[in-house]
C-alpha positions as CSV (number, residue, x, y, z in Angstrom):
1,X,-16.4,-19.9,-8.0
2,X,-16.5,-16.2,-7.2
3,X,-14.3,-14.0,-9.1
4,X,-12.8,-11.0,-7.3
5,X,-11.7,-7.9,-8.5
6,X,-8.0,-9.0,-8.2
7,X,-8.6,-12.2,-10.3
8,X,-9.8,-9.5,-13.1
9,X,-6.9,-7.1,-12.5
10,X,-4.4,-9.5,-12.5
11,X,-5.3,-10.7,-16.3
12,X,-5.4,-7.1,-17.2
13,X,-1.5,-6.4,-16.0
14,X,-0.8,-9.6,-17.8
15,X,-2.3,-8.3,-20.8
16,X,-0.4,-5.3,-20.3
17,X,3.0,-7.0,-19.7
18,X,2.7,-8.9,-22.9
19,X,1.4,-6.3,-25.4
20,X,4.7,-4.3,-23.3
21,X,6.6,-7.0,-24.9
22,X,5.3,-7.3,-28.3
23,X,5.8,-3.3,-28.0
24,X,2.1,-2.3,-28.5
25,X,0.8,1.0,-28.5
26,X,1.1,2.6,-24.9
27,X,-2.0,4.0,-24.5
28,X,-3.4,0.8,-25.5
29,X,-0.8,-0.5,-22.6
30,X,-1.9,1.9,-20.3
31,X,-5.5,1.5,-20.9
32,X,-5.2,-2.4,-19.1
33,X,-2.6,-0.6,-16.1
34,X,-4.9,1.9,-15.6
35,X,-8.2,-0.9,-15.3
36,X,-6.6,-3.1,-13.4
37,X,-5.8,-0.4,-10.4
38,X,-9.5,0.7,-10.4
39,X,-10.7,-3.0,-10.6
40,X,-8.1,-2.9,-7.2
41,X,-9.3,0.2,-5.6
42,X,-12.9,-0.5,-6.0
43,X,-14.6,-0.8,-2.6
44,X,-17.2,-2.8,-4.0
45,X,-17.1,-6.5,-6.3
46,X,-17.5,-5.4,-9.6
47,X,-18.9,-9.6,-10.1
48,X,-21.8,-7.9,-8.3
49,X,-22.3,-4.7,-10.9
50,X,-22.3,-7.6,-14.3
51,X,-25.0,-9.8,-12.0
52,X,-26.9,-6.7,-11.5
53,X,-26.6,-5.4,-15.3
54,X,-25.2,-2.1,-14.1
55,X,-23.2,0.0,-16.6
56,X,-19.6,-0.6,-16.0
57,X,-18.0,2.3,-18.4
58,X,-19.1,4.5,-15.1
59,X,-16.1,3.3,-13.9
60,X,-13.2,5.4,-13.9
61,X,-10.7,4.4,-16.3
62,X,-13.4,1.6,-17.9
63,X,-14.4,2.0,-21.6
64,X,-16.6,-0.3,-23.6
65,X,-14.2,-2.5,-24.7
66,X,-12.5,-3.3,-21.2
67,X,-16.5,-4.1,-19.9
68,X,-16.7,-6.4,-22.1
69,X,-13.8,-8.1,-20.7
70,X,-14.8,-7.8,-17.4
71,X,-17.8,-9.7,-18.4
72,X,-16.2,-12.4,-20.1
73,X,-14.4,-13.0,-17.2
74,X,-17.4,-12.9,-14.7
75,X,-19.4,-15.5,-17.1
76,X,-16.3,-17.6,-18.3
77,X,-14.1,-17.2,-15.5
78,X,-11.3,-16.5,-18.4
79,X,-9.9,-14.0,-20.9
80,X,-9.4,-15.4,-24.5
81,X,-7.7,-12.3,-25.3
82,X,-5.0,-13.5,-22.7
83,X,-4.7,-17.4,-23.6
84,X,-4.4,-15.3,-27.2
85,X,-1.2,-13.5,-26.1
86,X,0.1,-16.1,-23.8
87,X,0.7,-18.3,-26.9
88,X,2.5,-15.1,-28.9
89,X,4.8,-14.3,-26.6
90,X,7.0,-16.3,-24.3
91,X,5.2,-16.8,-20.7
92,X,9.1,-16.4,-18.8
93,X,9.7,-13.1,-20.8
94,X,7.0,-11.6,-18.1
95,X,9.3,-11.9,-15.4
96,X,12.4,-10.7,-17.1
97,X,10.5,-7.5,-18.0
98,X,9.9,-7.3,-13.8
99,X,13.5,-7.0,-13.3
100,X,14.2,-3.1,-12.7
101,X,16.3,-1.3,-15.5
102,X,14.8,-3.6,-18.4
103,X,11.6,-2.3,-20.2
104,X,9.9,-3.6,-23.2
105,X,12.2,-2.7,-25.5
106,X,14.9,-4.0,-24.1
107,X,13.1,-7.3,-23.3
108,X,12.5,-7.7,-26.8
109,X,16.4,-7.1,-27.3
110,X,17.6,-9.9,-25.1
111,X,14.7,-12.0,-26.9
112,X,15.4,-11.3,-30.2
113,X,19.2,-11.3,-30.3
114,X,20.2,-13.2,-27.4
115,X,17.5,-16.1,-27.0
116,X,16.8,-15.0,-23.6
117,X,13.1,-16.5,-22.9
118,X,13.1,-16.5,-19.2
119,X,15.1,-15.8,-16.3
120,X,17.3,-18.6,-16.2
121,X,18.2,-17.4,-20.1
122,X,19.1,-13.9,-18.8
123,X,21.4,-15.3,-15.9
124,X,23.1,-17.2,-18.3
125,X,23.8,-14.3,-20.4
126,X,24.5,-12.0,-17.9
127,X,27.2,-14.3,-16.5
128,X,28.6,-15.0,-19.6
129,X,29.1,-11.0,-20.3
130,X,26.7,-11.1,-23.2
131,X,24.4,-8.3,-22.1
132,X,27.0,-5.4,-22.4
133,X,27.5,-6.5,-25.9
134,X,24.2,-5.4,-27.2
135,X,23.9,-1.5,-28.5
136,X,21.7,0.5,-25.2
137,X,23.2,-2.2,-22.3
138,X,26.8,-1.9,-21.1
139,X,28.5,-3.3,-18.3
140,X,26.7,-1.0,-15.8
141,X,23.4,-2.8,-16.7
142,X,24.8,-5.9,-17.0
143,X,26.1,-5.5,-13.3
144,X,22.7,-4.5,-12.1
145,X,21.0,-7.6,-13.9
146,X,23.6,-9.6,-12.0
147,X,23.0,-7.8,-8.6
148,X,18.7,-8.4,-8.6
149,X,19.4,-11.6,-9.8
150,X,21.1,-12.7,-7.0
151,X,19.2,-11.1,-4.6
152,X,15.7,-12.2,-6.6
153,X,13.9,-15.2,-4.7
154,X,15.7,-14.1,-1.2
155,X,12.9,-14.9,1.3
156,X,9.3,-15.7,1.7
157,X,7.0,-14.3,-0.8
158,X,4.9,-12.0,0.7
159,X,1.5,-10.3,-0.4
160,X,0.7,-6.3,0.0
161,X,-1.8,-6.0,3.0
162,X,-4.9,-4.7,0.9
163,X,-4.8,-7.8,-1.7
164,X,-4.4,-9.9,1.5
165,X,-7.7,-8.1,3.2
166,X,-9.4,-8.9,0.0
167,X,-9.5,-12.4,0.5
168,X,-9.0,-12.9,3.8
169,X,-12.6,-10.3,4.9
170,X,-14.5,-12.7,2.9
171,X,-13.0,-15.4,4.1
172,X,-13.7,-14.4,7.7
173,X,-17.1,-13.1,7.5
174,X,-18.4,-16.5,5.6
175,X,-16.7,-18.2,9.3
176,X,-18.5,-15.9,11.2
177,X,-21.6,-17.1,9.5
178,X,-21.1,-20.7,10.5
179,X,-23.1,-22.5,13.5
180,X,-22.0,-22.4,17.0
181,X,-19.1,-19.7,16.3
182,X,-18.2,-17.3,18.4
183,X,-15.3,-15.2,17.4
184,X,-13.2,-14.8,14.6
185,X,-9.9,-13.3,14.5
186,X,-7.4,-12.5,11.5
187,X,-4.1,-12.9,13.9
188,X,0.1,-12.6,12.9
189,X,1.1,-9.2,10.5
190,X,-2.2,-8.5,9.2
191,X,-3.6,-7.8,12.7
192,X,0.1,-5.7,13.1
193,X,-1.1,-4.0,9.8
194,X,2.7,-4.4,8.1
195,X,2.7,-3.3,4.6
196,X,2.7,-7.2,4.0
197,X,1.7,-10.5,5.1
198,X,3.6,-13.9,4.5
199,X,0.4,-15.6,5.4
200,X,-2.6,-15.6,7.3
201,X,-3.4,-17.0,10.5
202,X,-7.1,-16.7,11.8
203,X,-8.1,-17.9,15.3
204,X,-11.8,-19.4,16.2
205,X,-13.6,-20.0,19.7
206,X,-17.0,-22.1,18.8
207,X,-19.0,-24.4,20.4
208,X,-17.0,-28.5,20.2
209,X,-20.0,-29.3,17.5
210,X,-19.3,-26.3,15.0
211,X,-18.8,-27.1,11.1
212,X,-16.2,-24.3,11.0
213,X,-13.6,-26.3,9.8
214,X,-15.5,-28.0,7.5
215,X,-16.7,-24.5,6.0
216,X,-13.0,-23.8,6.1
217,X,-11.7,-26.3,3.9
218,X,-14.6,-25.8,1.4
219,X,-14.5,-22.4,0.6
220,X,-14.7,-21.2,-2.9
221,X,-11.0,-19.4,-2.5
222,X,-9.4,-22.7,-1.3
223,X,-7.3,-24.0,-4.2
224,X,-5.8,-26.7,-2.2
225,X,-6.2,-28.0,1.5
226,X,-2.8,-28.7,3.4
227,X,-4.1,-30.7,5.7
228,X,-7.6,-30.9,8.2
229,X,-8.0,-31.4,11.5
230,X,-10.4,-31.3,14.4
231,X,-9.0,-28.0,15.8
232,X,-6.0,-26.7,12.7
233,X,-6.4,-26.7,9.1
234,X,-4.1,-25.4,6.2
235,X,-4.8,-24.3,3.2
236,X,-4.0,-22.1,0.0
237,X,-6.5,-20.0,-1.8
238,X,-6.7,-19.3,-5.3
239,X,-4.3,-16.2,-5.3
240,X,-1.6,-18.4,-3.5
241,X,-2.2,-17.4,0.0
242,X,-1.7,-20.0,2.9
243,X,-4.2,-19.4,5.6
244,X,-3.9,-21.5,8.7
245,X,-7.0,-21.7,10.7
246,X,-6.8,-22.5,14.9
247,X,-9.9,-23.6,17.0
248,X,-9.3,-22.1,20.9
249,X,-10.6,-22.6,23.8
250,X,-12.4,-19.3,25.1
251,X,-10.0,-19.4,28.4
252,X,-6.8,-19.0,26.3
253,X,-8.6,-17.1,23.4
254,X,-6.2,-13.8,24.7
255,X,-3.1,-16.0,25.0
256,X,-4.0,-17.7,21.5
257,X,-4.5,-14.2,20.0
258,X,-1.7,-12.3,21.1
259,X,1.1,-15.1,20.8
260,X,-0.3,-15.6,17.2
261,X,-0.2,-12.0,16.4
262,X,3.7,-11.3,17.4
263,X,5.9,-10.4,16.7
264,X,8.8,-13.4,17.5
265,X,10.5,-10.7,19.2
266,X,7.9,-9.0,21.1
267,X,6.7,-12.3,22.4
268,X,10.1,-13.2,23.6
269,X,10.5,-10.1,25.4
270,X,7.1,-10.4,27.1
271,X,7.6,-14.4,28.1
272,X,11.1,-12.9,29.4
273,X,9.1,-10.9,32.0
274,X,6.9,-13.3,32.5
275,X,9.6,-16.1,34.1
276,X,11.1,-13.1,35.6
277,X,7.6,-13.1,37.9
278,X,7.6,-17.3,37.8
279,X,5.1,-17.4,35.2
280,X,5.0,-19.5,32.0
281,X,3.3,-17.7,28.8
282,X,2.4,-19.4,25.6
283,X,-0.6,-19.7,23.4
284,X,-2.6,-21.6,25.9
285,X,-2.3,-18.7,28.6
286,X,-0.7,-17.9,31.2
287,X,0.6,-20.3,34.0
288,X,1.5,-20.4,37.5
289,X,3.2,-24.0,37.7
290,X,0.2,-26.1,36.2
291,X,-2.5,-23.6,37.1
292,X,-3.7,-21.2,34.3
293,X,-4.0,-18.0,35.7
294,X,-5.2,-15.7,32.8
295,X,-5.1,-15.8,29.1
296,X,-9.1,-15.1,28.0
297,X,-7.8,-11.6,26.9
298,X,-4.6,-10.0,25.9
299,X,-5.2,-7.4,28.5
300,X,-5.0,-10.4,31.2
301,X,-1.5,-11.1,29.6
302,X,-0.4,-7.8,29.6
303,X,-1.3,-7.5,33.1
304,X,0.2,-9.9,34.4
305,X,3.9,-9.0,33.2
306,X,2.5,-5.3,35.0
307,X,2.2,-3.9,31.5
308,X,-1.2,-2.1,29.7
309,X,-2.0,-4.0,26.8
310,X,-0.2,-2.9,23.9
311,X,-1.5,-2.1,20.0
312,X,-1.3,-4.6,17.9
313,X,0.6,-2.2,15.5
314,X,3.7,-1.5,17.9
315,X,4.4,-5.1,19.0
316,X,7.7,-5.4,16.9
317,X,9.5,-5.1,19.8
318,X,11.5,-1.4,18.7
319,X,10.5,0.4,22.4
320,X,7.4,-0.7,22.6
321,X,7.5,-2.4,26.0
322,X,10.2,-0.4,27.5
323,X,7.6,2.5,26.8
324,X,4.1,0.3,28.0
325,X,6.4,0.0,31.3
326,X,7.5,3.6,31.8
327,X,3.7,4.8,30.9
328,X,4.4,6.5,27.7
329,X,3.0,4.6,25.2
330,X,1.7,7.2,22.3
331,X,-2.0,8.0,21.6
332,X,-1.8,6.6,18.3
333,X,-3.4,8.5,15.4
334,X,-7.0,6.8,14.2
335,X,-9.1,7.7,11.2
336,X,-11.5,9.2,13.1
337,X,-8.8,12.1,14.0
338,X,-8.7,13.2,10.4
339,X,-9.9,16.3,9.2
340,X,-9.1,16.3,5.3
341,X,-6.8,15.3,2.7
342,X,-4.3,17.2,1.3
343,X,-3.2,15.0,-1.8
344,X,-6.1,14.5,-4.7
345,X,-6.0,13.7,-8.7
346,X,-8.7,15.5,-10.7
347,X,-9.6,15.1,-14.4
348,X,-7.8,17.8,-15.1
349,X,-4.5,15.5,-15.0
350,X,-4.9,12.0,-14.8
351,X,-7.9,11.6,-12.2
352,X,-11.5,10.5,-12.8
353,X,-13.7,12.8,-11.4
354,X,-14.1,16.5,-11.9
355,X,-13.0,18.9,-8.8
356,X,-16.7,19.3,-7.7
357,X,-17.3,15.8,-7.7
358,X,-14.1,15.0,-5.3
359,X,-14.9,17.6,-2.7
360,X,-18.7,16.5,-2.6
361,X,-17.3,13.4,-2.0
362,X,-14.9,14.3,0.5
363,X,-17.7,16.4,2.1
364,X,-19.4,12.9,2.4
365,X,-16.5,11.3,4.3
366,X,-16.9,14.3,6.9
367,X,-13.8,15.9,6.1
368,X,-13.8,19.8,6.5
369,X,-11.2,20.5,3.8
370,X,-9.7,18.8,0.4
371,X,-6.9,19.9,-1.4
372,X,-6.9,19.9,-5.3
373,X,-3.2,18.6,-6.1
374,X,-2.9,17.9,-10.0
375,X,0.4,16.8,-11.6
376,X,2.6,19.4,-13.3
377,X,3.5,19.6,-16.8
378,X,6.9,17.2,-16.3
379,X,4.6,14.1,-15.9
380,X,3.3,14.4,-19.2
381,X,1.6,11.1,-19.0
382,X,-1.0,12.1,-17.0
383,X,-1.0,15.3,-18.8
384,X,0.0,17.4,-16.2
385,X,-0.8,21.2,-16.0
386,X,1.9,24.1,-17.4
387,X,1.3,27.5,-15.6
388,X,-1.5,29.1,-17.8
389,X,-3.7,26.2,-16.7
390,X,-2.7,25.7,-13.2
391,X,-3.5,29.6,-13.0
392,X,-6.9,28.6,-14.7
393,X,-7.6,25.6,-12.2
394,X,-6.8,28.1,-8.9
395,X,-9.4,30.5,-10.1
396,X,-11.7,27.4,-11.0
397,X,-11.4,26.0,-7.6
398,X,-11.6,29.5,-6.1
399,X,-15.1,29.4,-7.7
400,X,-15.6,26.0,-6.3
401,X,-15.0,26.7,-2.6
402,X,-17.3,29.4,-2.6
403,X,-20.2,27.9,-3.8
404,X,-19.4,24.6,-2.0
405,X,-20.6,24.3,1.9
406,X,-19.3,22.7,4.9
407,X,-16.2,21.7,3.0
408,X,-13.3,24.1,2.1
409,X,-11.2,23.3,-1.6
410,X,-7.4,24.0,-1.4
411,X,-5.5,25.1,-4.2
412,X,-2.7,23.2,-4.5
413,X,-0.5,21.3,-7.4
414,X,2.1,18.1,-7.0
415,X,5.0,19.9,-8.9
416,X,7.6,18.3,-10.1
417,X,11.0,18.1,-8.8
418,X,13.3,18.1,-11.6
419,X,16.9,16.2,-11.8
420,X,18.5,19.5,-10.6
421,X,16.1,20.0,-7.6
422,X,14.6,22.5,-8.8
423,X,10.2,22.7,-9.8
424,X,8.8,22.6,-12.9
425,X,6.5,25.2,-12.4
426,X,8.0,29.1,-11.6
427,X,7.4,30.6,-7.9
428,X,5.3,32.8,-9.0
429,X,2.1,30.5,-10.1
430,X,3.4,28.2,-6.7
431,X,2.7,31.1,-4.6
432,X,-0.8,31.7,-5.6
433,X,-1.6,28.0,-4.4
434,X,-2.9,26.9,-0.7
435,X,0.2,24.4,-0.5
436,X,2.6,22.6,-3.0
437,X,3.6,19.1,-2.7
438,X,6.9,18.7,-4.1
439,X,7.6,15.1,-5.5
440,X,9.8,13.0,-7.9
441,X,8.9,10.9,-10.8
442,X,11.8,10.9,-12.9
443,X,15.6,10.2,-12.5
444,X,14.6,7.8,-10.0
445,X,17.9,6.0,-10.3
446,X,20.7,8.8,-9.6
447,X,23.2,7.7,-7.4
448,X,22.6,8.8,-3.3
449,X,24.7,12.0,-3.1
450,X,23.2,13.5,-5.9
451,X,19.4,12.0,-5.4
452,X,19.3,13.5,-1.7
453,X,20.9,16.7,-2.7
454,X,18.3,17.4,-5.5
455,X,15.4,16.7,-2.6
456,X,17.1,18.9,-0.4
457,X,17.3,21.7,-2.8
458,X,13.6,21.4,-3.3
459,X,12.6,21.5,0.5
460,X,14.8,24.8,0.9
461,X,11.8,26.3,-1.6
462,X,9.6,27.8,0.5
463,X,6.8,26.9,-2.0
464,X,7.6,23.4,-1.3
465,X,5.1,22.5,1.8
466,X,5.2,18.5,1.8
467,X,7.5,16.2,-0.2
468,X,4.9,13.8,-1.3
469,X,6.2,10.1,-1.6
470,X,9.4,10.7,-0.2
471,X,11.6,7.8,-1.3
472,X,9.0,7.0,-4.3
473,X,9.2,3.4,-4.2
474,X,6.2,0.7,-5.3
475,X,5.5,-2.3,-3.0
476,X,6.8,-5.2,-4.3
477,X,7.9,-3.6,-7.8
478,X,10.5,-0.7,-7.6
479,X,13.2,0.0,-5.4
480,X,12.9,3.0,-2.6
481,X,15.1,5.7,-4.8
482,X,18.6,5.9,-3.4
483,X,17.8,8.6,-0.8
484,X,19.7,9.8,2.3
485,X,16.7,9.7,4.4
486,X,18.4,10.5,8.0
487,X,19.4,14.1,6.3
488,X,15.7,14.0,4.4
489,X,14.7,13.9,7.6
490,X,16.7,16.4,9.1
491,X,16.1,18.7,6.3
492,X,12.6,18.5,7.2
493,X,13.1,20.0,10.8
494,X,15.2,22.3,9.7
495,X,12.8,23.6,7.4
496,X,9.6,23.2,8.4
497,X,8.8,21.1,5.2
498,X,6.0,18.3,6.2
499,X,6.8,15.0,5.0
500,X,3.8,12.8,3.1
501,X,3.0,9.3,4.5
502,X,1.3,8.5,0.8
503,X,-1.4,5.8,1.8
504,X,-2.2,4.5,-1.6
505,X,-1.8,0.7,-1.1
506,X,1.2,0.4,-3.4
507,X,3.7,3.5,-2.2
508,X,2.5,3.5,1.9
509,X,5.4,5.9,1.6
510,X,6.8,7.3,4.2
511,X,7.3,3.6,5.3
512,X,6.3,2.8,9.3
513,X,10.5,3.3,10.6
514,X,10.9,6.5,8.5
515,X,7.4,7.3,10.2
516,X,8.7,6.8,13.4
517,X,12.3,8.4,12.5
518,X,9.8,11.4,11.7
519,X,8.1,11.5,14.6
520,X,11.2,11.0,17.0
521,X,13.0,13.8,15.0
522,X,9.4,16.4,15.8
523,X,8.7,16.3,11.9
524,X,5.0,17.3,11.2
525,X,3.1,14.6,8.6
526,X,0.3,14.4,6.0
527,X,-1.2,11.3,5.5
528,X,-2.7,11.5,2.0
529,X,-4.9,9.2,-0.6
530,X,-3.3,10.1,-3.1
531,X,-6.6,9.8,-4.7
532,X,-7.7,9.3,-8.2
533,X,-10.4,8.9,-7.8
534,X,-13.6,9.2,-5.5
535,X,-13.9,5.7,-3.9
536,X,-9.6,6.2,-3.4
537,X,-10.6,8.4,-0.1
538,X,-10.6,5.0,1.1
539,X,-7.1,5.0,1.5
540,X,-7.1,7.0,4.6
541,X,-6.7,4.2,6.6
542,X,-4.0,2.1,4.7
543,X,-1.7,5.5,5.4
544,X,-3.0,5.8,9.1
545,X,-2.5,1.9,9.9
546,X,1.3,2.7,8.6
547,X,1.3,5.9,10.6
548,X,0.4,3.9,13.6
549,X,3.0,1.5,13.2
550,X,5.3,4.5,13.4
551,X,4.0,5.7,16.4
552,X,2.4,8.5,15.1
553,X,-0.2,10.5,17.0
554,X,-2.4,13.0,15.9
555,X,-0.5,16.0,16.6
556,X,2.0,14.7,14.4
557,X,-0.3,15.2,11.3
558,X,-1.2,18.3,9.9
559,X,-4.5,16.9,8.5
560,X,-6.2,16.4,11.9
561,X,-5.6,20.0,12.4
562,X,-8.5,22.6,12.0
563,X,-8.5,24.6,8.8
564,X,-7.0,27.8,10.7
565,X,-4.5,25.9,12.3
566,X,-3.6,24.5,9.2
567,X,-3.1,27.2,6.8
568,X,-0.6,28.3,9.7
569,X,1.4,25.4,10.0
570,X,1.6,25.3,5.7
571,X,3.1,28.9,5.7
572,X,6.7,28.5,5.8
C-alpha cells in the first residue's frame, strides 16, 4: 500500500490535537503542525526520500525525532506514538476542540468538569445551559457552541482541491498507463478548480477490450469498491474520497466531458439554448431528433448553441454565457503571465530558508522579482521582526539584490494590523520598504462594524500597499472574519490599496466571488504564495486557478507587471 504524504500529515495533526488536549508543551504542539504542512506542501513523496535513504531533517520544519516518525510510518504503515495517545485521551474530544471558540484548555474544562467526551456530550450541555456555568464561558460562548452545532454536518463533506489532486494525479496517471486507453479526464469541480471537491468524477475513451476498470477497482487507494461495471465503477479511496469512473465513447467524449464537468446550472442554461435551436444535449452529445450531430469535443457543443467554448473555471453559470454570447469573455490570467511574487517567509520569521536561498529559487521559476515579506513583531509565534531588525533585514536584502542577477529582491514586511487598525511597526521603518502588506492575525472575532472599520483604517496608510489575506479565513477550519467586504472593496478603489488573492492551499483568500467583486469594481490584485518555504512557490497556481474563477485577467494583477511598472503602481 503506498503511503502519501497526507496519510503522514494527518497522524501528525492528530498527534497535535491530542497533546493540545492533554495541554502539552506548544512548541512540542507546534513542532507536529508545523510537519504535517510541509509533509503537505511537499511537491515530491517523501515515501520516495525513506526508500532512497535520503536525509529527511533537510526538510524544513523536520528534526530528528519527526524522521524517525516518518519512517515508522513508511515501514509500518502506523504511528505507535498515536495508538499511544488515542488510548489517553478521548478519541470524540478531537472534534470538540474543532469547534471555533474552544481551545485546549477549554476542551479539557468541559472534559474534566462537565463529562463532555464528544460532541453529542457538548450538545447536551450546551442545551442544558451548563457551559455558561463554568469560570472563562458565559452565555455568549455557550450561544456560539449552540449556533456551530446546529449548523455542523449541514451538507456534503467536501475535500480542499490540493488534498483531492493528491490522490486523484496518481490515480489518473496509473489509468493512463493501462492497455488500449486513450484519454483520461478528471471531470465535475476539480476540472472547474473550486476551492473544493465533493467527489471525483474521471471520464475514459479506450479500446472495448481495455482492463481499465479492472485497474480501477484495484488500486492501492481504493478502500472500498461501490459497485463495478462494464462501463461505471464507484469507489472510495483510503482518505474517504468517492471517485466515480465512466467509459465513453470517443463520439460523445466532448458531450461526456462537459455535462460531467458543470456546473447543474450552466448545463441547464446551455441545453436551454440548445431546444431553443431544436437540439437535444446530454452526456451522449448532441442531437438533432435521433441523429447525433456533435459531441466529440466541447468546442462542437459550444458551437452548436453559437457560443466559443467556455473555461472550465467560469461555467457556474454567474455571466458566463451571456458574456461567451456577446464576445466578451475575459483573457483569463495563466501562470505563465506571472512575473514574481510579492508575499515570501524567510528564516528570519517563521520561514525555512534564508533570503538568498528564496530568491535563487525564485530566479529558478523564471520570475524577475521576489519580495522579502517577514512577519512583524505582533505575531510573536513566528517570531516576527521589531523595527531595529526589520531596519537590519532591508539593508541585508539591499545587499542581496545587488549581488543577485537576473532577479530583483524587494524589501517588504507583512505588518500587523492591530485591533485599532492601526500597524505594528511605525511609518518611518514602513517607508524604507519596497511595499507593505498589511494583514490581520489577531482579534479575528470582533463584531462586523468594528472588524471592517479597523481594515479600513489600515488601507487609508499609505504604507499599506496590499491587505494580504483579506477576510483571513482557513478552508475547512476557521470562519472568514466578520468583514464588510463590499466597502473592503470599495475602500480598495478608493485608495489605490491592492487586494492579495493568498494562494496557499488553505486561505485561497481573496475567495473566486470577491475575486470577481474585485475585478468588476477595477481593483488591482496580487496573487501571492505566501511561501514558507522554497518548494511553496508552487502555489502560484492554486491562487491563479482561484483568480480564474473570478475572472481575473492579467492586467488585473500587479505581479504580471514589469518591475518598472510595478514599483509605480505600489507607490500610493
Amino acid at each position: 500500500m503506498a503511503i502519501h504524504n497526507s496519510d503522514i500529515a494527518e497522524q501528525f495533526d492528530e498527534i497535535a490535537d491530542l497533546l493540545e488536549i492533554q495541554g502539552a508543551n506548544a512548541f512540542r504542539v507546534r513542532a507536529y503542525r508545523t510537519g504535517a504542512r510541509t509533509l503537505r506542501d511537499l511537491p515530491h513523496a517523501v515515501a520516495a526520500m525513506v526508500d532512497n535513504g535520503e536525509d529527511l531533517t533537510e526538510l524544513p520544519g523536520i528534526g530528528e525525532d519527526l524522521a524517525a516518525k516518518i519512517r515508522e510510518v513508511v515501514v509500518t504503515g502506523e504511528l505507535s506514538q498515536l495508538g499511544e495517545l488515542e488510548r489517553e485521551v478521548p478519541p470524540g474530544l478531537v472534534e470538540v476542540l474543532g469547534i471555533a471558540g474552544l481551545g485546549p484548555k477549554r476542551v479539557q474544562a468541559l472534559h474534566r468538569q462537565l463529562g463532555v467526551d464528544n460532541l453529542d456530550d457538548l450538545r447536551t450541555a450546551a442545551e442544558a445551559g451548563q457551559i455558561r456555568t463554568l469560570s472563562g464561558f458565559g452565555a455568549k460562548t455557550e450561544a456560539n457552541i449552540r449556533h456551530e452545532l446546529a449548523t455542523r454536518g449541514s451538507g456534503e463533506k467536501r475535500t480542499r482541491l490540493r488534498q483531492a489532486e493528491e490522490v486523484a494525479e496518481p490515480l489518473a496517471h496509473s489509468l493512463r498507463g493501462v492497455d488500449g486507453v486513450e484519454t483520461v479526464t478528471i471531470a465535475g469541480s476539480y476540472r472547474r478548480r473550486k476551492e473544493t471537491v465533493g467527489d471525483l468524477d474521471i471520464l475514459v475513451t479506450c479500446r472495448a477490450d481495455s482492463p481499465v476498470i479492472e485497474r480501477f477497482v484495484n488500486h492501492e487507494d481504493v478502500r472500498h469498491v461501490v459497485s463495478k461495471g462494464e462501463t461505471r465503477s464507484t469507489v472510495v479511496l483510503r482518505n474517504s474520497l468517492q471517485v466515480d469512473l465512466r467509459v465513453v465513447a470517443s463520439a460523445a467524449r466532448g458531450a461526456a466531458l462537459h455535462y460531467f464537468t458543470g456546473s447543474k446550472a450552466h448545463n441547464i442554461h446551455i441545453r436551454r439554448l440548445g431546444q431553443e435551436r431544436g437540439l437535444k444535449i446530454n452526456e451522449y452529445g448532441v442531437f438533432q431528433g435521433t441523429e447525433r450531430v456533435a459531441g466529440a469535443t466541447e468546442a462542437e457543443v459550444y458551437a452548436r448553441v453559437g457560443l466559443p467554448e467556455i473555461p472550465p473555471e467560469l461555467r457556474e453559470d454567474r455571466g458566463e454565457i451571456a458574456a461567451a454570447q456577446a464576445g466578451t469573455l475575459p483573457d483569463l490570467i495563466t501562470t505563465d503571465a506571472i512575473r514574481g511574487n510579492l508575499h515570501t517567509h524567510t528564516t528570519a520569521s517563521d520561514g525555512h530558508a534564508s533570503p538568498r536561498q528564496m530568491a535563487e529559487a525564485a530566479r529558478e521559476q523564471g520570475w524577475d522579482y521576489l519580495a522579502i515579506s517577514d512577519h512583524s513583531k505582533a505575531v510573536r509565534v513566528a517570531n516576527g521582526l521589531d523595527a531595529e531588525r526589520l531596519a537590519a533585514q532591508i539593508d541585508e536584502i539591499d545587499a542581496l539584490d545587488a549581488e543577485l542577477k537576473d532577479i530583483t529582491v524587494l524589501k517588504a514586511c507583512e505588518v500587523d494590523i492591530l485591533e485599532d487598525g492601526r500597524l505594528d511597526l511605525p511609518d518611518a521603518v514602513l517607508a524604507r520598504l519596497d511595499l507593505t502588506l498589511g494583514a490581520i492575525h489577531s482579534h479575528m472575532s470582533l463584531a462586523r462594524e468594528k472588524q471592517t472599520a479597523r481594515v479600513l483604517k489600515a488601507m487609508d496608510n499609505p504604507n499599506v500597499s496590499i491587505l494580504a489575506h483579506p477576510t483571513g479565513r482557513k478552508i475547512g477550519t476557521r470562519e472568514p472574519c466578520a468583514l464588510d467586504m463590499e466597502r473592503v472593496i470599495a475602500h480598495a478603489a478608493e485608495t489605490g490599496c491592492v487586494l492579495e488573492v493568498n494562494a496557499q492551499p488553505d486561505r485561497l483568500d481573496l475567495n473566486d466571488l470577491h475575486c470577481r467583486m474585485a475585478r468588476d469594481a477595477g481593483v488591482r490584485l496580487a496573487i501571492g504564495t505566501d511561501a514558507h518555504a522554497k518548494h511553496h512557490f508552487a502555489f502560484m497556481r492554486d491562487g491563479v486557478d482561484q483568480a480564474r474563477r473570478g475572472w481575473v485577467t492579467p492586467a488585473d494583477v500587479i505581479n504580471t507587471l514589469p518591475l518598472g511598472e510595478l514599483r509605480r503602481t505600489l507607490a500610493r
